[in-house]
N, C-alpha and C positions, 0 to 999 in steps of 0.2 A: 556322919562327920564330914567335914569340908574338905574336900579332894586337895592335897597343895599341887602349885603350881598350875592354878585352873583349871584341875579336871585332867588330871594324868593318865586315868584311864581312857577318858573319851580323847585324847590326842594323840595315845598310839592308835587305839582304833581307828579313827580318821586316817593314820598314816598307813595302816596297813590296807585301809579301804582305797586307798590312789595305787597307780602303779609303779609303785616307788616304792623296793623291797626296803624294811626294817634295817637290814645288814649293811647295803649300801648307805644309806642312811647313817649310821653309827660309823662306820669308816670316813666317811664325811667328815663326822667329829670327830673322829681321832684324828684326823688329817689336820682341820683345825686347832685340836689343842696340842699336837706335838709342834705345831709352826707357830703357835703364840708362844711356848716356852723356849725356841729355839730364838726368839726375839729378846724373851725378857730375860734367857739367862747371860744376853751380850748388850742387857740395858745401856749399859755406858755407851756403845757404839753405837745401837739402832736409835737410841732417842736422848740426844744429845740433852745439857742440862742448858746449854748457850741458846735455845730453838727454843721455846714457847710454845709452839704448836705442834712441836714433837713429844713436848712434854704431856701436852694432851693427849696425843694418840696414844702413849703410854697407860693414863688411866683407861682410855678405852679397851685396850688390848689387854688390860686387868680385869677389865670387867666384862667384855667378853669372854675371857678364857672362864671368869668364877661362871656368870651363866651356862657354858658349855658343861663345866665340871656338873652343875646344880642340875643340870637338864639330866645325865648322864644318869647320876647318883639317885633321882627322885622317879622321871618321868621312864625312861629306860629299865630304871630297876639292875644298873648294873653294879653289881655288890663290890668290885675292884675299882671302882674310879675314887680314885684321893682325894681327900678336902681338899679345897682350894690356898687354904692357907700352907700346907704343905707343902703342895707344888709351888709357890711363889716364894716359898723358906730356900726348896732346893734349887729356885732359879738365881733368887738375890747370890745364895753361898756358889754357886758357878760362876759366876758375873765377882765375885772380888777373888776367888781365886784366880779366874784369869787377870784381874787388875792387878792383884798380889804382885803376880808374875813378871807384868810390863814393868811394873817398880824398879824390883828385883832387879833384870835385865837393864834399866834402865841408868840403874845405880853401877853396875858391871862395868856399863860400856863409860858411860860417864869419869868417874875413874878411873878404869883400865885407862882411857885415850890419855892421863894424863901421867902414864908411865911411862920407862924406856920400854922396848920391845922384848930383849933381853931380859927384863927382870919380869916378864908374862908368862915367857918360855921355859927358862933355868930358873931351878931352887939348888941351894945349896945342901946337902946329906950329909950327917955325920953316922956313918954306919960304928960297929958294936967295939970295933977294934979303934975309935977315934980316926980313921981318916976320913977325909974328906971325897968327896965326888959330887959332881953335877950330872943333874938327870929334867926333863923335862918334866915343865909340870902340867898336869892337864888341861887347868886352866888358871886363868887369872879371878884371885877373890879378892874384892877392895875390901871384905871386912877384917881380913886379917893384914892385908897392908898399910891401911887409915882406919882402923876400926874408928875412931870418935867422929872424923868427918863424915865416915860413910853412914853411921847411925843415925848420927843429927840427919843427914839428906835423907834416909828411908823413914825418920818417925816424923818430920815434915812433910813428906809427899801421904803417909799413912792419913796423917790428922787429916790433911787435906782432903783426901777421900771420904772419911768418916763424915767431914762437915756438909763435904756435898751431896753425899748420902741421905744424910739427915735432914737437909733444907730442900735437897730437890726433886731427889727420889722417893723417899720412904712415904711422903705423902699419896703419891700417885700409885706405892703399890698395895696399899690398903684394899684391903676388896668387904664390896658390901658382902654378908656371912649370911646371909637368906637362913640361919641357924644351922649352919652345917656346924 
């Protein structure tokens, strides 16, 4: 039968014929595919959608990490290396969680700055007996002070994301699947 990957056995032998231990070798790759996921799981920052040519390093950096995984997975024989599609599932879902976040944050500060100080600080308590008292509140939530403002601003900056996702990202992070 046809060896994949050109002859997987005759390529570790060759590597183990140089002086260039196996192990080191394989650390090598994991050194590379923990520094490509630590790229792609901050896609938005490391390769901007404004850049072109970062946009490309993007696909490369996909398709490098799938060959490292393919190499890992076939020629190696290492029975723990994850398809590649999964590791690019768990990089995209790290990459909008922290986008999620900036949002989030962003919405905070956004409307916070457009309150008095005092009403970020004090809330007003009605304890069990009906009096009143002022206590500090931990923090300031524009969703329950504007809720409709603040929602409109977070499912517009969401869409936002989603479409940019979808037009500038999602293409480049396709990886060719050498049948994994």
């Amino acid at each position: 039968p046809p060896q994949p990957y050109g002859g997987a056995v005759k390529r570790v032998n060759q590597l183990q014929s140089v002086n260039f231990s196996v192990q080191r070798f394989q650390t090598i790759l994991e050194t590379l595919r923990d520094r490509l996921k630590i790229d792609l799981c901050a896609y938005r920052d490391t390769f901007s959608s404004s850049e072109p040519d970062r946009l490309e390093d993007m696909k490369a950096s996909v398709n490098l990490l799938t060959n490292v995984l393919y190499f890992q997975m076939v020629v190696l024989k290492e029975k723990s290396t994850p398809k590649c599609e999964v590791v690019i599932a768990e990089c995209v879902k790290e990459c909008l969680k922290r986008t999620y976040l900036v949002i989030k944050n962003e919405i905070i500060s956004l409307f916070g700055s457009e309150n008095d100080s005092t009403e970020k600080t004090r809330e007003i308590e009605v304890d069990e007996a009906g009096e009143f008292s002022m206590r500090r509140s931990p923090a300031f939530n524009p969703f329950l002070s504007k809720p409709v403002t603040a929602l409109e601003k977070l499912l517009d900056l969401v869409v936002a994301v989603i479409e940019e996702d979808k037009v500038n990202y999602m293409p480049r992070l396709k990886s060719p699947s050498f049948g994994m």
